[in-house]
C-alpha positions in Angstrom: 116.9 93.0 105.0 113.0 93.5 104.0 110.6 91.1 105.3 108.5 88.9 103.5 105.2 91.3 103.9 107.2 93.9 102.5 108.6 92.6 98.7 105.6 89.6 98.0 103.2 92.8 99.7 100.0 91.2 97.1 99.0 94.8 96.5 98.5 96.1 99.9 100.5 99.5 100.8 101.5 99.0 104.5 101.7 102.3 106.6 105.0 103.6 107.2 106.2 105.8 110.0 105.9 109.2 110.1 109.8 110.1 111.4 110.8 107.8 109.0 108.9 106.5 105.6 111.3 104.0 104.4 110.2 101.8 107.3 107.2 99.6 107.3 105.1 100.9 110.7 105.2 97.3 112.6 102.4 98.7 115.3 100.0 99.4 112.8 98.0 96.4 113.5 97.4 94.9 117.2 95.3 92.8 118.4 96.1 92.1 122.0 99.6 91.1 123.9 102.6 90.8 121.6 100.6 90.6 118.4 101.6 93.4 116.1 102.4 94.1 112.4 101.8 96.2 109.6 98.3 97.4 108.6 97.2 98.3 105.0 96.4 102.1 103.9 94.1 100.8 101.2 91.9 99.1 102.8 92.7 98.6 106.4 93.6 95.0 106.0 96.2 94.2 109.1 97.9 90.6 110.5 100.3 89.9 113.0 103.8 89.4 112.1 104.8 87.2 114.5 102.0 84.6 113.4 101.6 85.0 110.0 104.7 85.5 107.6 102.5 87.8 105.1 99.2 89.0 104.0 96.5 86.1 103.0 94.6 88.1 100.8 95.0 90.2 98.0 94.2 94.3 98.6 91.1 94.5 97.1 91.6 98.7 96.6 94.3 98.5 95.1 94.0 98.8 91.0 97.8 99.0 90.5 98.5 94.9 90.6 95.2 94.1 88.2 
């Protein structure tokens, strides 16, 4: 099951691991103890996952959406 972050993305391309690329990379973003999620390849936008359910702002690199 994909998470929210991951179908309603608002243009941002989250990192993916390297062993496997299907999977979003969850410790791409952290910001101290227990806060960790994805992190965009675009422009390095990046918010917890446990806090926040998805991204707040649109990727503003990304041309594809506009």
């Amino acid at each position: 099951m994909k998470r929210d972050y991951e179908t309603n993305n608002r243009g941002h391309v989250w990192k993916r691991y390297d062993h496997d690329e299907s999977v979003v990379d969850i410790f791409g973003y952290e910001s101290g103890e227990y806060h960790n999620g994805p992190v965009c390849t675009v422009c390095g936008y990046g918010f917890c996952q446990h806090c926040e359910d998805g991204p707040e702002c649109d990727c503003p690199g990304n041309k594809e959406d506009k």
